[in-house]
C-alpha positions as CSV (number, residue, x, y, z in Angstrom):
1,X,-15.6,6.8,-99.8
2,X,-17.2,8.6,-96.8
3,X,-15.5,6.0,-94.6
4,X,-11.7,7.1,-96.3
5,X,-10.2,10.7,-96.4
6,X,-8.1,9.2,-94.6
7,X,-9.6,9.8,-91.3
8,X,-11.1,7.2,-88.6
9,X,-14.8,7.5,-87.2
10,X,-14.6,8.6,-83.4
11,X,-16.5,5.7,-81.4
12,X,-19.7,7.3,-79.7
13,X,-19.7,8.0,-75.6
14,X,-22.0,7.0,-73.1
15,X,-22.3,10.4,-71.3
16,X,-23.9,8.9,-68.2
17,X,-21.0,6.1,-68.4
18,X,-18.4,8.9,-67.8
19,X,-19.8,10.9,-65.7
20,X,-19.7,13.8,-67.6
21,X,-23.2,14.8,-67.0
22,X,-22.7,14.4,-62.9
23,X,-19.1,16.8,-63.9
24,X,-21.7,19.1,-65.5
25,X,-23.9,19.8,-61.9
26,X,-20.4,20.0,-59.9
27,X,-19.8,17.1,-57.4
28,X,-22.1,15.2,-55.9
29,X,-22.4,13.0,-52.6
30,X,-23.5,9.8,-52.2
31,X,-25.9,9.6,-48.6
32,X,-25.1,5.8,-48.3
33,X,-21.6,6.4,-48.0
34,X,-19.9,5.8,-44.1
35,X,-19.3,9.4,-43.9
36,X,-22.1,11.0,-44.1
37,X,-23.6,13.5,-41.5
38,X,-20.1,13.2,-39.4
39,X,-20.1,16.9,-39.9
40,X,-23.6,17.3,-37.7
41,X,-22.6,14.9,-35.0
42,X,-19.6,17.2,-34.4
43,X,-21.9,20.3,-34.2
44,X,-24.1,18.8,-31.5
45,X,-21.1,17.1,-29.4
46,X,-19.8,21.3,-29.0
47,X,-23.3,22.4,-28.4
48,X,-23.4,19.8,-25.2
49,X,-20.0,20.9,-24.2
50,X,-20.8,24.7,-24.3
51,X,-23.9,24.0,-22.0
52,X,-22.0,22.0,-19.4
53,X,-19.8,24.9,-19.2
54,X,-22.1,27.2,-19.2
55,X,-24.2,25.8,-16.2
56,X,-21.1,25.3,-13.8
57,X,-19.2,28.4,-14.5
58,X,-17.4,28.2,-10.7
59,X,-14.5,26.1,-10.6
60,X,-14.5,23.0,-7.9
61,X,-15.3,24.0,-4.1
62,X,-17.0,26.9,-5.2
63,X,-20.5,27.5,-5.4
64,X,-22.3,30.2,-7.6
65,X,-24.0,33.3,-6.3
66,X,-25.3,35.8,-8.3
67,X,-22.6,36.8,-10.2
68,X,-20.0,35.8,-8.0
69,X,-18.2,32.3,-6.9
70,X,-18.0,31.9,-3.6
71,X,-17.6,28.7,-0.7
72,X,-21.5,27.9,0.7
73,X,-19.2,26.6,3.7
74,X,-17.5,29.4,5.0
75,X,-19.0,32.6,3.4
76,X,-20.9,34.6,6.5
77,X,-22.9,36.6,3.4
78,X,-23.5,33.8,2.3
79,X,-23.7,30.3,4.9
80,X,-25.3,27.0,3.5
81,X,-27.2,28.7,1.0
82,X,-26.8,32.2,-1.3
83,X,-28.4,35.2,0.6
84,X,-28.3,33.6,3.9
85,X,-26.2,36.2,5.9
86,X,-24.2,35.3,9.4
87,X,-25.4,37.7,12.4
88,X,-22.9,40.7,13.3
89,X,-19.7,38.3,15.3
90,X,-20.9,34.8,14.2
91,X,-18.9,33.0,11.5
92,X,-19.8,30.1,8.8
93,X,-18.3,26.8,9.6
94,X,-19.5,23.8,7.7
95,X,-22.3,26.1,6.3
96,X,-23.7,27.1,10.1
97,X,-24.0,30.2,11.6
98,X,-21.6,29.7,15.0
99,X,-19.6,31.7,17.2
100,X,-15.7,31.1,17.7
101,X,-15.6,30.9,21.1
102,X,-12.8,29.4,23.7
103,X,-12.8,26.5,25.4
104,X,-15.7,26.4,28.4
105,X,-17.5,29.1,26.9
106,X,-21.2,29.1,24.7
107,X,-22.2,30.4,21.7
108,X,-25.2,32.8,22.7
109,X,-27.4,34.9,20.2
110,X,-29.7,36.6,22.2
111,X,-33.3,37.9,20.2
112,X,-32.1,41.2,18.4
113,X,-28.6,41.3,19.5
114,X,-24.9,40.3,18.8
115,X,-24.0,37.2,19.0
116,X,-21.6,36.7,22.2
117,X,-19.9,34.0,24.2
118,X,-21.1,33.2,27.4
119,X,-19.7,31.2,31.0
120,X,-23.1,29.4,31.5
121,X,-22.1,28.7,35.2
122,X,-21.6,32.8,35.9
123,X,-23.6,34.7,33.1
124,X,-26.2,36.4,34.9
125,X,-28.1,36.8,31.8
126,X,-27.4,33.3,30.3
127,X,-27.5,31.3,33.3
128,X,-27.6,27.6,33.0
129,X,-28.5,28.1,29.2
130,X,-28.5,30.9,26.6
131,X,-31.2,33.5,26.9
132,X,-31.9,32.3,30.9
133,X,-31.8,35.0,33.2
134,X,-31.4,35.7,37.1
135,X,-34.1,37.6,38.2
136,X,-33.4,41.0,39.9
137,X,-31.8,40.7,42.9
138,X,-29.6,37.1,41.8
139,X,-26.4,36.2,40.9
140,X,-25.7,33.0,38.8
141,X,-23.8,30.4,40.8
142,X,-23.1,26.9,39.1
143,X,-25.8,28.1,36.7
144,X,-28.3,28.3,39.0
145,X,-29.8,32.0,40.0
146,X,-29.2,32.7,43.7
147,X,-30.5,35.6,45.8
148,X,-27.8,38.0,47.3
149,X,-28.2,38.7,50.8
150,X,-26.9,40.9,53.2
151,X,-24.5,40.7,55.9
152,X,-25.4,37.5,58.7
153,X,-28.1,36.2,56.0
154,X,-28.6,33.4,54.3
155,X,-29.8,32.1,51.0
156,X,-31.9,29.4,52.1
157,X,-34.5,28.1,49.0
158,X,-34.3,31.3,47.3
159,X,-35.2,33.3,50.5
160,X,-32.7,35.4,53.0
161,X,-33.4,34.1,56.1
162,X,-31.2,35.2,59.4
163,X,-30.0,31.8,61.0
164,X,-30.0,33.5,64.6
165,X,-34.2,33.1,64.3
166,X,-35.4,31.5,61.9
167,X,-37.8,28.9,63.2
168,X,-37.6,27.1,59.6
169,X,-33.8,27.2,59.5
170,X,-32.6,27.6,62.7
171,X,-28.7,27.9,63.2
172,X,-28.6,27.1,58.7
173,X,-24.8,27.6,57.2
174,X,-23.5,27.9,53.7
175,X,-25.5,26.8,50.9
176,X,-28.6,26.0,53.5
177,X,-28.6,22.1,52.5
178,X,-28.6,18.8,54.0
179,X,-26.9,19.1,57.1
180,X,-26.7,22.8,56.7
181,X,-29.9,23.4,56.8
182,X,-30.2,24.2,60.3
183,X,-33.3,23.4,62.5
184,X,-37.0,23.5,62.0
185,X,-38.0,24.2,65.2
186,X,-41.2,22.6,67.1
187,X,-44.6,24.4,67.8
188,X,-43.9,26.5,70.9
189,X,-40.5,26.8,70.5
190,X,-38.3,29.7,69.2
191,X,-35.4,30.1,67.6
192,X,-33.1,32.2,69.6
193,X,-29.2,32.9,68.7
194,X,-29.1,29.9,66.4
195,X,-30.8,26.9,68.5
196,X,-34.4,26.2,68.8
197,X,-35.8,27.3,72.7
198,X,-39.3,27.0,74.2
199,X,-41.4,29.9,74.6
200,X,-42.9,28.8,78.2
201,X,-45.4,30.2,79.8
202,X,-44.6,32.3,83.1
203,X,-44.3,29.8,85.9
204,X,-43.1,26.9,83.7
205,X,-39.6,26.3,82.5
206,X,-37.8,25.0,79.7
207,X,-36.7,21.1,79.6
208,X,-34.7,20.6,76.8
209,X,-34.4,18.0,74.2
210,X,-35.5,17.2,70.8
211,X,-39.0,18.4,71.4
212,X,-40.2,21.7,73.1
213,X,-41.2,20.7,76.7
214,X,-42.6,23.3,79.3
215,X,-42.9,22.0,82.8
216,X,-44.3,23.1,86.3
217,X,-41.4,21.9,88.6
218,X,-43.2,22.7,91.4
219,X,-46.2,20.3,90.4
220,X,-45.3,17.9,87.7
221,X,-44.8,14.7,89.1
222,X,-41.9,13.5,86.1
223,X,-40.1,16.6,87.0
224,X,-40.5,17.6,90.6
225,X,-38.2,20.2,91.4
226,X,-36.2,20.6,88.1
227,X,-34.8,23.4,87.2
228,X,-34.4,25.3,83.5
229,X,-32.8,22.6,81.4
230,X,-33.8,19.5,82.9
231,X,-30.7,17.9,83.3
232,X,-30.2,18.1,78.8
233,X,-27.0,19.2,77.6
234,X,-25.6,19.6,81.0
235,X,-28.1,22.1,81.8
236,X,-29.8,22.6,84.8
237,X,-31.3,19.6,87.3
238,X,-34.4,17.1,85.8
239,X,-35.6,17.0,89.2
240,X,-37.8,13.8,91.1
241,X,-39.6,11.7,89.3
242,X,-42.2,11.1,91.8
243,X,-43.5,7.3,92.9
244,X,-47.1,6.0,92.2
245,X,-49.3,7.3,94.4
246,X,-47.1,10.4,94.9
247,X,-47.7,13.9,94.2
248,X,-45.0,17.1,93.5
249,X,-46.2,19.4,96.2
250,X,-43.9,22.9,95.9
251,X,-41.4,20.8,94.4
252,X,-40.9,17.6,96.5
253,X,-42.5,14.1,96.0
254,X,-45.0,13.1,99.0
């Protein structure tokens, strides 16, 4: 009779079969499953991106500084590297420290001073190159330092010399080269209005030619009887040349 009253026995559950017990702790998550840990991956992905970021906060072309963004290549405060500031007038091209000068002329930056642009051929304090320059008293021609000298000189290698009696440059034009160098006379002569003359003693005369000659025309037997000259350039007589065995007495062979 327990088994009637007319109701049926309830079979028994298998709690663990159901799941109730899991139902009782709240939901649980299988590690084994494909998803797991996608949530950390996601974390560390943003991490990397927020450093990246972080470490090139200037956009492309421009370079950080401090706290500023700025172009390595152009900036003058800042040329080829942060800090690295362009003298007062130079610029910053490709990152260098330069000038901006026209066509012929130099960039100069003399020791302590402003950066300038210079005419190497006529800048008498950068002549030839920058920093070079003419010593007191020259001017800078072609580059070169020349001395200035006064009215009827000339500059002949590096020294004024007068051309009228120089024994070294005798007669010298122009630039005092080559051909204009003039004359170098010989011992004995001089240099008198230009051309190169003997200094005789008294009783001789001058023969002329490429060396200095002093003769007695009243005794010398290749020149007996010249007078001043010698016949050279159309200038005075060259006189007898006496025979063997002949003597210049007062100027006639005998």
């Amino acid at each position: 009779m327990a088994a009637g009253c007319g109701g049926a026995i309830a079979p028994s559950v298998d709690a663990a079969a159901t799941g109730d017990g899991a139902r009782e702790g709240g939901p649980s998550v299988d590690a084994s499953t494909p998803d797991a840990g996608l949530g950390d991956a996601d974390a560390a992905d943003g991490a990397a991106d927020a450093t990246t970021e972080s470490a090139s906060p200037c956009p492309t072309g421009k370079d950080p500084c401090g706290d500023v963004c700025t172009s390595l290549e152009s900036d003058p405060d800042n040329c080829g590297a942060c800090g690295k500031r362009c003298p007062a007038g130079l610029a910053c091209t490709a990152g260098d420290c330069s000038c901006e000068c026209p066509a012929g002329l130099i960039c100069c930056v003399p020791d302590g001073g402003a950066a300038l642009c210079a005419n190497l051929s006529t800048d008498d304090d950068n002549c030839g190159s920058c920093g070079a320059s003419c010593p007191s008293g020259q001017v800078c021609t072609s580059g070169v330092g020349h001395v200035i000298c006064g009215m009827g000189l000339v500059d002949c290698a590096g020294a004024c010399i007068d051309p009228r009696s120089s024994s070294l440059y005798c007669g010298a034009t122009g630039n005092c080269a080559g051909a204009n160098a003039g004359t170098t006379c010989q011992a004995g002569s001089a240099c008198v209005n230009g051309e190169c003359t003997c200094e005789c003693a008294p009783g001789l005369i001058v023969c002329g030619g490429p060396q200095c000659l002093c003769v007695d025309p009243i005794t010398n037997v290749d020149y007996c009887g010249a007078t001043v000259g010698c016949g050279y350039h159309d200038a005075g007589s060259a006189g007898a040349v006496c025979a063997t065995g002949q003597v210049c007495d007062d100027g006639s062979c005998q």
